[in-house]
C-alpha positions in Angstrom: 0.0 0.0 0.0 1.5 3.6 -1.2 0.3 5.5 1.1 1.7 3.8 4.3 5.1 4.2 2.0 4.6 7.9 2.7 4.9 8.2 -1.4 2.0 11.1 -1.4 1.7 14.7 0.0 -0.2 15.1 3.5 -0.5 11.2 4.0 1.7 10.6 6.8 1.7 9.8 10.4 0.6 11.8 13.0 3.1 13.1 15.4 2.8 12.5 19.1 2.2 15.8 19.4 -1.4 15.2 18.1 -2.1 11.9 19.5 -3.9 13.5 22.8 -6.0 16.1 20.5 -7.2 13.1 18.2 -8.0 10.7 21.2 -10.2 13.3 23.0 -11.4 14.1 19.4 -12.4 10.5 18.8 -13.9 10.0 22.4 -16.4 13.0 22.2 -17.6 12.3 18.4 -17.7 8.2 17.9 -17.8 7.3 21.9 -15.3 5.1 22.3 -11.6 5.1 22.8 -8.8 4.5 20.3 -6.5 0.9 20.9 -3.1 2.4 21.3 -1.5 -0.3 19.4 -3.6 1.9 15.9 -1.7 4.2 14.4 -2.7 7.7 13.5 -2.7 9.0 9.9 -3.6 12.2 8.1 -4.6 11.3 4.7 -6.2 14.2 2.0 -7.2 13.6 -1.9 -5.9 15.6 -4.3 -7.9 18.9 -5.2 -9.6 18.3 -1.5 -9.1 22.3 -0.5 -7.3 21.2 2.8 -9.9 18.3 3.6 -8.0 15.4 5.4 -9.6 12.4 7.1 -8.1 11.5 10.5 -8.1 7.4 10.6 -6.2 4.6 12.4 -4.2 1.9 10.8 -3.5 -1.3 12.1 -1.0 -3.9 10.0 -1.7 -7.7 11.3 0.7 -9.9 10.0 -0.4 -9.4 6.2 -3.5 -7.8 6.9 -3.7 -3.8 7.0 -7.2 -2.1 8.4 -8.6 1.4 7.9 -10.4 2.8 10.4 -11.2 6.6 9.6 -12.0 8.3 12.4 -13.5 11.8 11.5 -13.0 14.3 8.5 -10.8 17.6 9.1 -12.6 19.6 6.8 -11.2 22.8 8.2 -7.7 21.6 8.5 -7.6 22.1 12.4 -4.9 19.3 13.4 -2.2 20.6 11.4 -3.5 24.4 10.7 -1.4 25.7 7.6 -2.2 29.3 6.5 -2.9 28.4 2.8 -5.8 26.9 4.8 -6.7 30.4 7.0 -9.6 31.1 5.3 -11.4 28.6 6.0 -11.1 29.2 9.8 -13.8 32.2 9.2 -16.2 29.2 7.7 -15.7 26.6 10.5 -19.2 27.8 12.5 -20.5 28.2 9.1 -21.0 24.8 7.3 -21.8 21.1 8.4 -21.0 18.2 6.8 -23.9 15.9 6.0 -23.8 12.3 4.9 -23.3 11.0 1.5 -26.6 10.7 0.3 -28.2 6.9 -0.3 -27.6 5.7 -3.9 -31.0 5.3 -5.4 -30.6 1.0 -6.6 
């Protein structure tokens, strides 16, 4: 897998000096607390205007699970100021769920 290869821009691994904000994060929004054995990642997409999903990843012997944990749609865990203007936004918008194909 690329992307735990660290082959793409703003896919790495979150620093221990997030690990605190993204476990209280977790706690509050999905009720329940992260394994510490996951590791933390900060992945974005391409043209994604500073989104990045916060997610665990777990490697078991050959076996690697995804677990995203919440969207940063306002860059917040690693502000940049390319990203400042969205700060003025963050009370603004909500996300809402992808609506249900129609099958």
């Amino acid at each position: 897998m690329e992307i735990l290869q660290c082959k793409y821009q703003h896919c790495h691994v979150i620093g221990d000096d997030k690990t605190n904000l993204i476990t209280r994060i977790v706690k509050k929004i999905n009720k329940f607390d992260l394994d510490p054995e996951i590791t933390l990642w900060e992945i974005a997409a391409n043209n994604s205007g500073g989104v990045r999903v916060i997610c665990g990843i777990d490697k078991v012997g050959d076996h690697i699970y995804f677990y995203p944990l919440f969207i940063d749609i306002h860059h917040q865990i690693y502000p940049n100021n390319r990203f400042r203007g969205n700060y003025s936004k963050i009370c603004k918008y909500n996300i809402y769920d992808v609506k249900k194909p129609n099958y």
